[in-house]
N, C-alpha and C positions, 0 to 999 in steps of 0.2 A: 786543164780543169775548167777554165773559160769554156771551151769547147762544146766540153762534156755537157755543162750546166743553159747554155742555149739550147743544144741539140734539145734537151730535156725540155725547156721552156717551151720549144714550138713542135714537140709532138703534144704535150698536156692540151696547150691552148687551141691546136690544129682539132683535137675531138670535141673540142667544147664548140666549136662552128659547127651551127646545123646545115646541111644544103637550102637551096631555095626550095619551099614545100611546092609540089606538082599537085593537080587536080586531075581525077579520070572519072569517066563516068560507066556506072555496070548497068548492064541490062539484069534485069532480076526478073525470074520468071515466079508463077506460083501466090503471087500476094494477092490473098483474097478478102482478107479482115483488117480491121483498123490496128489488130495488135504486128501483126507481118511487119511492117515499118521497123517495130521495137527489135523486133527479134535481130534483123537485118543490120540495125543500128549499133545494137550490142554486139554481134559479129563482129561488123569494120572496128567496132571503139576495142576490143580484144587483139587486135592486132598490133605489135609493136609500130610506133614512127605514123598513126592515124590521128592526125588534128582533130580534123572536124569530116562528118558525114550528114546530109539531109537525102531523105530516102520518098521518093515521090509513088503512091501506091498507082495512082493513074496510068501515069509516065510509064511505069515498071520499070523506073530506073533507082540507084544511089548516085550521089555525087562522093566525091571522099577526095579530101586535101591530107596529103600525108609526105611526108619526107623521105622523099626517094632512098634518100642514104640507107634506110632501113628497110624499108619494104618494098613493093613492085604490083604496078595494078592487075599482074597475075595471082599473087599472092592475096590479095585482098576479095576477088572473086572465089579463089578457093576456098577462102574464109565463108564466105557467104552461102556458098555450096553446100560445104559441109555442114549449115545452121538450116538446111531443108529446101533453099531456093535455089536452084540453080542459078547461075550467075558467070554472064561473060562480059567484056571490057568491050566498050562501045567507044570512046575516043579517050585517049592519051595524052592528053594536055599538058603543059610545064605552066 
């Protein structure tokens, strides 16, 4: 019963640890108005495991801090894609 009632304790507690959140940055193509940022922003913030994103229309980039455990910064450019900007991962960062 002991057994039982650990094993238990440390699978609950093991999902409650977030990974350490990673940073990638996408290239974003397309952004031509002051609203594109939003649009781009609401993408990445739609996606499960995305912290934080800042979206530079100059740059033609997004930054995005999100939690590996759940998504992937392939994933996250798909998102982006799919919301009209095409979008590919320009560095990988942890």
């Amino acid at each position: 019963m002991k057994k039982a009632a650990l094993l238990v304790f440390l699978l609950l507690s093991g999902s409650v640890i977030a990974a350490e959140p990673h940073t990638a940055t996408l290239g974003v193509e397309h952004m031509t108005c002051a609203t594109c940022p939003i649009t781009v922003r609401k993408a990445l913030s739609q996606v499960a495991g995305v912290a934080e994103s800042t979206v530079d229309m100059e740059a033609k980039t997004a930054t995005v801090t999100f939690d590996p455990a759940r998504t992937t910064p392939e994933v996250l450019a798909a998102a982006v894609t799919r919301a009209g900007f095409p979008a590919k991962v320009l560095r990988n960062g942890s």
